[in-house]
Each structure stands twice: as structure tokens, then as C-alpha cells.
C-alpha positions as CSV (number, residue, x, y, z in Angstrom):
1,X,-13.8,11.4,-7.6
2,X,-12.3,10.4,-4.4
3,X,-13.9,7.5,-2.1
4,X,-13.1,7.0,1.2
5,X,-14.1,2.9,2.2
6,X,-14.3,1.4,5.9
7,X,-11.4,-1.1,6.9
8,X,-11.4,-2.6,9.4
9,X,-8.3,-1.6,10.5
10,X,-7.4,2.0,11.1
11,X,-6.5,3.2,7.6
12,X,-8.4,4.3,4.4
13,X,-8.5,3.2,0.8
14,X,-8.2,6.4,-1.7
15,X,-9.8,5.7,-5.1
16,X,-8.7,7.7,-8.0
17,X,-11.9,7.7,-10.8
18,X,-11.3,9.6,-14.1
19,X,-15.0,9.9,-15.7
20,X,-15.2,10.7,-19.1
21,X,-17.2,12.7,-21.1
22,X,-19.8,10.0,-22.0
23,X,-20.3,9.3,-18.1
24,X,-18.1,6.1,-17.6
25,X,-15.8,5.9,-15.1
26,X,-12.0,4.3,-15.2
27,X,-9.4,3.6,-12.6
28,X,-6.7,3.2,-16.0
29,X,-4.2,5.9,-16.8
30,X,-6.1,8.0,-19.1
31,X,-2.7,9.3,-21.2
32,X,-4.1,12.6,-21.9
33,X,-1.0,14.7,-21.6
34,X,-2.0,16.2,-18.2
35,X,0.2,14.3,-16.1
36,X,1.6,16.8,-14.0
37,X,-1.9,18.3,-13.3
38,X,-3.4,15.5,-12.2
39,X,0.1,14.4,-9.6
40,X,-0.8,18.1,-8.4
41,X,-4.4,17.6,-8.0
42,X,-3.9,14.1,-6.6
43,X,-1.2,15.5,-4.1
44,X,-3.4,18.7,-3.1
45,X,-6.4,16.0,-2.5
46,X,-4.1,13.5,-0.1
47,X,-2.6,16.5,1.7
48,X,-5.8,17.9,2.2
49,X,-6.7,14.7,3.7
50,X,-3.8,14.3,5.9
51,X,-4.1,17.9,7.0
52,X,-7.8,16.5,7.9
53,X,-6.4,13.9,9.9
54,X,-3.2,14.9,11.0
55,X,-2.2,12.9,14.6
56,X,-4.7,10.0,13.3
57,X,-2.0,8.9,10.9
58,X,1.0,6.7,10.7
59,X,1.1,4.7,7.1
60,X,0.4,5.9,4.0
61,X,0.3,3.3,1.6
62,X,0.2,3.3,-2.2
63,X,-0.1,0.2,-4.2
64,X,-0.2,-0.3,-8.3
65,X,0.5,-3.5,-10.5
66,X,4.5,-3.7,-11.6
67,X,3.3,-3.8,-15.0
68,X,1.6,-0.2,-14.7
69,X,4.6,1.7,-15.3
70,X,2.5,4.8,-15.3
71,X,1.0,4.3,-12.1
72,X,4.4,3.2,-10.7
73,X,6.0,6.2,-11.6
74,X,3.2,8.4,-10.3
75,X,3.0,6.7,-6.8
76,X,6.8,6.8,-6.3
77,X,7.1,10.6,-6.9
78,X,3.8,11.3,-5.1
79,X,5.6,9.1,-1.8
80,X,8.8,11.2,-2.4
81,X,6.7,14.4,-2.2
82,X,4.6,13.5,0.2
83,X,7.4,12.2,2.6
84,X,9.7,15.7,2.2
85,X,5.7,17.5,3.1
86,X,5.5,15.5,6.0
87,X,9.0,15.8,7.4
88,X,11.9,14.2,9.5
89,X,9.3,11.9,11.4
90,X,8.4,10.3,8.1
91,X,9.9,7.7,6.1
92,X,9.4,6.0,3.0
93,X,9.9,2.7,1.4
94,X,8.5,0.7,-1.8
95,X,8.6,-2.8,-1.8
96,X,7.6,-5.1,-4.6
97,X,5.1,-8.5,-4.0
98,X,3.3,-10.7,-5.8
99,X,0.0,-12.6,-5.1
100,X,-1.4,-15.5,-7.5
101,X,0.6,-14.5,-10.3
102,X,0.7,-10.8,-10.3
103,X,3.5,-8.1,-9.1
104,X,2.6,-6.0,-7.2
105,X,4.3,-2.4,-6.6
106,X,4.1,-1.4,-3.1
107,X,5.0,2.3,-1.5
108,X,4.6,3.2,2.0
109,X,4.9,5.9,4.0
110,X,5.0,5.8,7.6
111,X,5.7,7.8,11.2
112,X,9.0,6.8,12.8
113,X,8.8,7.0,16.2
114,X,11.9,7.5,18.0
């Protein structure tokens, strides 16, 4: 399931929901052994969105907990694919935060204007 939310600033949040069998709904890594499946479908779904959008953009951002290795690992090659899709305009970076006691893996992408 994908949700697009309101901010009020000009960006979207992008919600990745797995939904199992029984009807309940996660936002953990589900470990199933489909991983590259679901980077492709969660690629095809961004680009689709970006293709949507294109000349609306400039950031990209995804964000996971440091301690979600899974998630980490996903969003960093998901940036890297995303940024070589996008092209020379686009750069990206990954930063790592923390707020009241958690870490906090940050990756951006994001036009360079020149």
C-alpha cells in the first residue's frame, strides 16, 4: 500500500505497508526472502511517482532507524539507483542524526542546480 500525506511543505511522505494474510498491516521488514522483489517493486512505485511529478521535484528523502539494518541497506541502494535514473542533475547523500535517544539513518536525494 502506498500513502501519499499533506505537509506542509512541498514534499510527500511515502509509506511502505506489507499486509498479511490475516489482514494486519506492518511497516517492519517482513524477511520473507523476496528482497530483491520488493526493492524492484518499491523502485518501479517511486519512479512512477517521480515520473508523475517530474519538474515539481527537488529532494527525495529516505529516512530509517540506524538500528534497522534492513531498512538501511534497502534505502541506500534504492538512493544509489534512483540517483544514476535521475541523472547528472541529481546528487545524493546520507547522513546519520539522532533525536531523544534514537539514530536515525538519513538519505537524500536532491536537484543541483548549477
Amino acid at each position: 500500500m502506498l500513502a501519499y500525506e499533506k505537509d506542509p511543505y512541498p514534499s510527500v511522505n511515502i509509506s511502505f505497508t506489507y499486509h498479511s494474510s490475516d489482514g494486519k498491516g506492518t511497516h517492519t521488514m517482513t524477511n520473507t526472502g523476496d528482497a530483491f522483489r520488493v526493492m524492484a517493486t518499491i523502485k518501479e512505485i517511486v519512479v512512477e511517482y517521480i515520473n508523475r511529478h517530474w519538474g515539481k521535484l527537488d529532494k527525495i528523502t529516505f529516512s530509517a532507524k540506524a538500528d534497522e539494518r534492513g531498512r538501511v541497506a534497502l534505502y541506500k541502494r534504492l538512493t544509489q539507483m534512483l540517483t544514476q535514473y535521475l541523472g547528472n542533475d541529481w546528487e545524493s547523500s546520507n547522513r546519520t542524526t539522532e533525536h531523544e535517544g534514537v539514530s536515525n539513518e538519513t538519505f537524500t536525494i536532491e536537484k543541483q542546480y548549477r
